[in-house]
C-alpha angles and dihedrals in degrees: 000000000000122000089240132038096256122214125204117212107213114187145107100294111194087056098040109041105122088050092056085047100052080044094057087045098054090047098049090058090060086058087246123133122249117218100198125160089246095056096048110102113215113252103186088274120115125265086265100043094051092039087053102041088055097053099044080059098053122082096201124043118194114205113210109190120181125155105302122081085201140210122347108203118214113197130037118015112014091004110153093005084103088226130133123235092248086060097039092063095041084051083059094040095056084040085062094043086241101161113241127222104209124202130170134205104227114235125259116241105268089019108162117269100169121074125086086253085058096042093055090039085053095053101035083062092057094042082057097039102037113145100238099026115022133073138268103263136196126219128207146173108209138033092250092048092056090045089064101043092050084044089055094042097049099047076071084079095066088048141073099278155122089263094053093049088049084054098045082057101046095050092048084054088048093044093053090056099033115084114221110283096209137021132201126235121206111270118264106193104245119250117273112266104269086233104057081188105067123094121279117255136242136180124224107200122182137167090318098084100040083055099051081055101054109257110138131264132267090249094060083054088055101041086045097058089033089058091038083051093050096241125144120244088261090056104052089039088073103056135073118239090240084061089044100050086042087056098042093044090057086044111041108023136265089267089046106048086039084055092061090054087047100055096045085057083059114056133171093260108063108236116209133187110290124214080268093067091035088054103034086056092048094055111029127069087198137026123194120200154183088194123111097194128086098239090124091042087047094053094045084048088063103042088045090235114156115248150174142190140220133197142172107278093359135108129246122275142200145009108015091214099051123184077191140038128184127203108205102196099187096032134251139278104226080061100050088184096062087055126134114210110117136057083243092048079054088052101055091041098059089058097065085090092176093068092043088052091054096042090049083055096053090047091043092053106028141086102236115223099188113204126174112002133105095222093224092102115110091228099044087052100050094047089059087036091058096038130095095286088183083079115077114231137200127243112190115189132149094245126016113200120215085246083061100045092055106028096043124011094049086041096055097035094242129148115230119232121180117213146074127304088245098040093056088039102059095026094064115038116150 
């Protein structure tokens, strides 16, 4: 099974480049992964057999149609079936019950109508959007305006929907031929760190790392409360989540509002602890994260590592005897009422001043490995602001820009690694 619900993008393409770009981008900032031609690196397999491998492994398929039917081939696979490669994926996705997302660029006045490309064009929109076969369409006239409306269609698939029951569906048919991608060891405690001494370690993990596994974006939470608002895409673009959640929470109850964050941390592909967590548990006696949901408990769970977790105004749980402990500074989802969402879920927090104690003395006596994390947030930054800056940290990130590398790397006396949060992990073990 992949890590994220990935979505293939079937259309024209030399017409309709800009709209498959504004697609992929829309379905990068729901944290789900675009399958596009462009994207799709040659292994050695024909054009077909990579274009269909690649479908029969998505579990969403956006149809972009514009003015033009495409190219028929005429010879290997489709050759003499008078179809264009556009139909001829839609035809496999419906094969594999992948539920389509169909838009439509709506026609310019005097558009031909006539040609035999038209013609097919022309019919291949009523086979989609029959009546009593085919499927509800969208139509749309520019490339942002079809970013918006495929943004909008696909949040239905972290709600309560048609689209995230396809999808549920669809996942149970591609687990059942899929054999497992990763498999967990029983934990071995690490060596010992040839300087005892150096520093302990700990590691600092954000959004990062939620995001490599599959959970969505901050921007589908958002999209999800805004619409639930009733407020337009503008709107809610606005407005930070802390300020949505503050004014859903007013309007639609406490329950309600926590329900929505719930159901996003439980999307309809199941997301599962990656190398990064198995690793991360393995080396690290205490994690500290941003992060509401249990990947790191999960992953302590399967290696049958004891653990326990802290959180603003809870209580400790778990094993008494932890060989981790992990501090959850903005609560856990499995706890909604240690949450942090709102600036008055911030509030509360800050006044459990036994957890920030403890918190303060990690940061004072440890070596930071930062993962994960972009380092803008207010409260990321205040925790490496108020750490003992004399020990040098680590921030991993994929790409490190020169403003980083000035502003906040030699300001906060951290070391930049670039590289993915796996790939360090594992690299360097002790």
């Amino acid at each position: 099974m992949p890590a994220k619900i990935r979505v293939f993008v079937s259309s024209t393409m030399d017409d309709l480049a800009n709209e498959r770009e504004a697609v992929v981008g829309a379905i990068k900032s729901l944290n789900l992964e675009p399958v596009n031609a462009e994207g799709i690196l040659p292994n050695g397999g024909t054009s077909w057999a990579v274009l269909e491998q690649e479908i029969r492994t998505s579990l969403i398929c956006i149809l972009i149609q514009g003015e033009r039917y495409g190219w028929i081939p005429t010879e290997g696979y489709g050759g003499g079936k008078g179809k264009s490669v556009t139909h001829l994926e839609i035809d496999v996705a419906r094969d594999q019950e992948i539920p389509i997302l169909p838009f439509f660029k709506k026609l310019k006045y005097g558009a031909d109508s006539t040609s035999e490309d038209a013609i097919l064009r022309d019919k291949f929109r009523n086979e989609i959007g029959n009546w009593k076969t085919g499927l509800f369409r969208c139509e749309f006239n520019l490339a942002s305006d079809l970013r918006e409306k495929a943004f909008q269609a696909l949040l239905d698939v972290f709600t309560s929907s048609f689209l995230r029951t396809a999808v549920q569906n669809r996942v149970s048919k591609v687990a059942a031929q899929s054999p497992a991608a990763f498999t967990f060891t029983s934990w071995v405690p690490p060596p010992p760190l040839a300087d005892a001494s150096a520093p302990p370690e700990v590691l600092f993990a954000g959004a990062g790392l939620s995001l490599s596994a599959g959970y969505p974006s901050a921007n589908a939470l958002a999209g999800v409360i805004g619409r639930t608002l009733g407020l337009d895409p503008d709107q809610t673009s606005r407005h930070s989540l802390a300020q949505l959640f503050e004014v859903a929470e007013t309007m639609l109850g406490r329950d309600r509002s926590l329900s929505i964050v719930s159901k996003l941390l439980n999307p309809p592909l199941p997301v599962e602890p990656t190398p990064a967590h198995v690793a991360a548990v393995r080396r690290f006696p205490i994690i500290l994260t941003t992060n509401y949901d249990r990947l790191f408990e999960r992953a302590c769970e399967m290696l049958k590592i004891p653990y326990s977790v802290r959180t603003p105004g809870d209580d400790v749980s778990g094993d008494a005897k932890p060989a981790v402990t992990i501090f959850k500074i903005d609560g856990s989802i499995d706890r909604p009422t240690t949450l942090v969402l709102s600036p008055g879920d911030a509030n509360r927090a800050r006044m459990d001043r036994s957890f920030w104690a403890a918190v303060e003395d990690v940061m004072n006596t440890s070596r930071p490995i930062v993962i994960g994390h972009s380092m803008r947030d207010a409260n990321s930054l205040s925790l490496m602001n108020g750490r003992n800056r004399k020990i040098r940290g680590v921030y991993v990130a994929p790409v490190i820009d020169p403003i980083d590398g000035r502003l906040l790397l030699d300001g906060l006396n951290l070391e930049g690694v670039e590289s993915s949060a796996s790939d360090y992990l594992w690299r360097t073990q002790p």
